[in-house]
N, CA, C and O of each residue as an XYZ file, in Angstrom:
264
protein
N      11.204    -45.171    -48.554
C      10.902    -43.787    -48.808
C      10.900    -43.570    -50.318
O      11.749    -44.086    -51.045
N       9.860    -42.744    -50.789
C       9.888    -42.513    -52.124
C      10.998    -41.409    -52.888
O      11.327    -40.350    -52.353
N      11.381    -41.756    -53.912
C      12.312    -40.863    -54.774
C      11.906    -39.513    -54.693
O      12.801    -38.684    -54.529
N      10.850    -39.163    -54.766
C      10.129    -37.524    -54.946
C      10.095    -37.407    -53.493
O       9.824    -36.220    -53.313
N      10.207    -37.928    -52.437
C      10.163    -37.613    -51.276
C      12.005    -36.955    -50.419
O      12.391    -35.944    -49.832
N      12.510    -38.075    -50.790
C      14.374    -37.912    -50.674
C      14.643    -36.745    -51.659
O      15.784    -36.344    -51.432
N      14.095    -36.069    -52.609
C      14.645    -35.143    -53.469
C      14.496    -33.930    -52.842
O      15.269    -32.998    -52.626
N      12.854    -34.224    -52.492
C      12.716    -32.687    -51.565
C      13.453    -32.572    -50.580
O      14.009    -31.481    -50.461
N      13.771    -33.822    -49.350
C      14.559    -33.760    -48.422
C      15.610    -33.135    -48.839
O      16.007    -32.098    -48.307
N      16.262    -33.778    -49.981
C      17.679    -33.434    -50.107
C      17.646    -31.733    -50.338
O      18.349    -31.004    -49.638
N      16.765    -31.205    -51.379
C      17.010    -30.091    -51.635
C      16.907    -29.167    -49.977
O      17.817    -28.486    -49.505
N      15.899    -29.345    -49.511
C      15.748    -28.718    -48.198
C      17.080    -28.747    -47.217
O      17.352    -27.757    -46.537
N      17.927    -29.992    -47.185
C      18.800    -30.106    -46.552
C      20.477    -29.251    -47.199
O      21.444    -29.318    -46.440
N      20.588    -28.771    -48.099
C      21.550    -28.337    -49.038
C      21.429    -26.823    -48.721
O      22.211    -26.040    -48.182
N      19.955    -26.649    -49.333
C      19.359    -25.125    -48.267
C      19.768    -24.900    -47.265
O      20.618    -24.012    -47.315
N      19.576    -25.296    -46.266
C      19.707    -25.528    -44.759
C      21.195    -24.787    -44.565
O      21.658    -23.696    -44.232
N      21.613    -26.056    -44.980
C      23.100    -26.148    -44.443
C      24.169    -25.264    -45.464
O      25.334    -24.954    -45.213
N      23.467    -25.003    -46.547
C      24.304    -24.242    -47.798
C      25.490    -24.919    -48.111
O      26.620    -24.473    -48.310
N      24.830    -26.674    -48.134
C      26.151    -27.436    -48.917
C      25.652    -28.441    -49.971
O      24.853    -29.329    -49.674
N      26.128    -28.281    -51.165
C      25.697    -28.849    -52.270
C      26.344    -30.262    -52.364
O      25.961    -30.983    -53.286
N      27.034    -30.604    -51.733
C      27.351    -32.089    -51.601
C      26.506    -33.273    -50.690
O      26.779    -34.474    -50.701
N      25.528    -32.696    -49.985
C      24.928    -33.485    -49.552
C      23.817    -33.928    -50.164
O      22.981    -33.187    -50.681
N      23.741    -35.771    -50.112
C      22.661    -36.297    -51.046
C      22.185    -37.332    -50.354
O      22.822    -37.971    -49.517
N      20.743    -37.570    -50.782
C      20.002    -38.538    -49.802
C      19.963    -39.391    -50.861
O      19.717    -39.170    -52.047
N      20.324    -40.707    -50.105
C      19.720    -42.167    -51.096
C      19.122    -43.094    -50.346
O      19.141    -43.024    -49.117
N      18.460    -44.169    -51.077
C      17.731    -45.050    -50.230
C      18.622    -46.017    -49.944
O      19.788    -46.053    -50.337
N      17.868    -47.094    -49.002
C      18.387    -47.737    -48.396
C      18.571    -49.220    -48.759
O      17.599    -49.880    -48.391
N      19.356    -49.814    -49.263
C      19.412    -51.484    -49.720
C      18.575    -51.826    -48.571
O      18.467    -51.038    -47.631
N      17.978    -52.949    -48.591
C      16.698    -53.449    -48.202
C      15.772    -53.096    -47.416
O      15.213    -53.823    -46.595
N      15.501    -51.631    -47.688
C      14.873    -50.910    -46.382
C      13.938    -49.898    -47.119
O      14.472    -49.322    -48.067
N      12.667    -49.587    -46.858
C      12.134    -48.921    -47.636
C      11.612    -47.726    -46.610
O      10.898    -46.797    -46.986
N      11.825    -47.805    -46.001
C      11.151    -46.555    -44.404
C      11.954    -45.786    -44.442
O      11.412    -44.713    -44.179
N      12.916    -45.655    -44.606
C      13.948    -44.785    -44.359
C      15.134    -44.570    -45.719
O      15.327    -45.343    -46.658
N      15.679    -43.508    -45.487
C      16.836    -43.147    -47.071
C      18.265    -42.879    -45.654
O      17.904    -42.930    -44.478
N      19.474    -42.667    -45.926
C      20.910    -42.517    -46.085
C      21.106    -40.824    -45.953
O      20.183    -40.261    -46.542
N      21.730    -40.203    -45.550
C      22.371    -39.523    -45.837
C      23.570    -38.973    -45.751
O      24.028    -38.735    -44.633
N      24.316    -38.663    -46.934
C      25.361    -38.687    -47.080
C      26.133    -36.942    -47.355
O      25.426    -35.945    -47.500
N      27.471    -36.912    -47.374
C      28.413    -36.126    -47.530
C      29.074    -36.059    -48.673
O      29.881    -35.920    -47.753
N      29.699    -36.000    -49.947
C      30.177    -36.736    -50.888
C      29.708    -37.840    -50.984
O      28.642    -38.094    -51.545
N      30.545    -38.744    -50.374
C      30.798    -40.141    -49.986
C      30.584    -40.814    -48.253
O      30.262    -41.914    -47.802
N      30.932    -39.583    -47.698
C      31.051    -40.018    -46.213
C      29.273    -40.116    -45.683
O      28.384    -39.331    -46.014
N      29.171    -41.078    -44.968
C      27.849    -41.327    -44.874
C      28.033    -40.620    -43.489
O      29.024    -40.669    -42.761
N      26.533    -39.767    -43.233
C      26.438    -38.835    -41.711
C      25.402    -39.208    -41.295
O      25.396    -39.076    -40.071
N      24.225    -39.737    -41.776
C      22.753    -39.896    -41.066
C      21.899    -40.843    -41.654
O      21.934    -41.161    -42.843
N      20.955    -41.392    -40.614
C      19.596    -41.900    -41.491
C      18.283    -40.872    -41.384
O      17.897    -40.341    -40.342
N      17.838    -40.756    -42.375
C      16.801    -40.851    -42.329
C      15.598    -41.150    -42.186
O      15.446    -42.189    -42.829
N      14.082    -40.686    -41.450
C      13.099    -41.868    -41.131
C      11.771    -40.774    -41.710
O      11.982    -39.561    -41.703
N      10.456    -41.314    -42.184
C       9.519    -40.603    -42.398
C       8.568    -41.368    -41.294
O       8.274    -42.510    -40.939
N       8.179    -39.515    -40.879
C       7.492    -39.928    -39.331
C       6.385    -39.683    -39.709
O       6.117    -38.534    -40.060
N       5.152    -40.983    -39.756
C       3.808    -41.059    -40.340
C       3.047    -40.329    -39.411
O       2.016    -39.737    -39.731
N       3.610    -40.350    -38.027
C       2.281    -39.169    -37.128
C       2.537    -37.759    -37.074
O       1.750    -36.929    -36.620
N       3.640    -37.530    -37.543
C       4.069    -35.684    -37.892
C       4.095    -35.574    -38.748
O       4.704    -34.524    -38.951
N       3.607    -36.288    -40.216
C       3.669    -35.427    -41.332
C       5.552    -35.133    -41.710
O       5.878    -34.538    -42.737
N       6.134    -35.425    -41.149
C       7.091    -35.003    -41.377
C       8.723    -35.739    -41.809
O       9.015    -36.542    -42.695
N       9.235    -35.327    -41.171
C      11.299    -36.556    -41.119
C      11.793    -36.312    -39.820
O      11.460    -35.459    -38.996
N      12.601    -37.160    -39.778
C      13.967    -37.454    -38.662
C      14.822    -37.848    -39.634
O      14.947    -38.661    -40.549
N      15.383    -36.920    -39.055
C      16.878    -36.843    -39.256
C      17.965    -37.943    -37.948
O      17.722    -37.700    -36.766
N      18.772    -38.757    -38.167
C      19.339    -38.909    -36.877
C      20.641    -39.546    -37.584
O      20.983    -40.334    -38.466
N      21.247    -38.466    -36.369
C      23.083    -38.429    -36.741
C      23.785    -38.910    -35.444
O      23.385    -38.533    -34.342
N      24.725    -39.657    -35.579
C      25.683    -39.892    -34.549
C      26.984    -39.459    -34.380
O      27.797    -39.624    -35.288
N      27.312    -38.890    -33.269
C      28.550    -38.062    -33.239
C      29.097    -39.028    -32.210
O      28.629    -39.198    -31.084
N      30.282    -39.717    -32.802
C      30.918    -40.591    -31.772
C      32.065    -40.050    -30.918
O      33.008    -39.683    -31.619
N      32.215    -39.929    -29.879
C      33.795    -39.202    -28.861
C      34.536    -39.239    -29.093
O      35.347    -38.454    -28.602
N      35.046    -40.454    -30.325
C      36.175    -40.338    -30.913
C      36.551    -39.417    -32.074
O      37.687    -38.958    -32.197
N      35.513    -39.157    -32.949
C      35.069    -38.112    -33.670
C      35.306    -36.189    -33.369
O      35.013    -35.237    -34.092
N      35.676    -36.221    -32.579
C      35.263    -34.792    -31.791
C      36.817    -34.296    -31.402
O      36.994    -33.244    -30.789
């Protein structure tokens, strides 16, 4: 995923959620997809979906978590 692409994500996602700690980075050997993170605490990947024009987002909420 491109840098100018994760920036907009990120800003859109900060919007969203009205939290300035969240930041998207890319991915060590992976170029389809960026990270996203909490501070430090990692919460999601990211994917750019070439037939919607658009992103996925995908988060895992584990049972132990909850």
């Amino acid at each position: 995923m491109k840098k100018e692409e994760m920036t907009k994500v990120e800003s859109y996602l900060r919007k969203t959620f009205g939290n300035n700690a969240i930041s998207v980075r890319a991915r060590p050997k992976k170029d389809d997809s960026a990270e996203v993170f909490i501070n430090d605490d990692f919460i999601a990947v990211l994917f750019k979906d070439e037939d919607d024009d658009g992103y996925q987002f995908q988060m895992a909420i584990l049972d132990e978590d909850l």
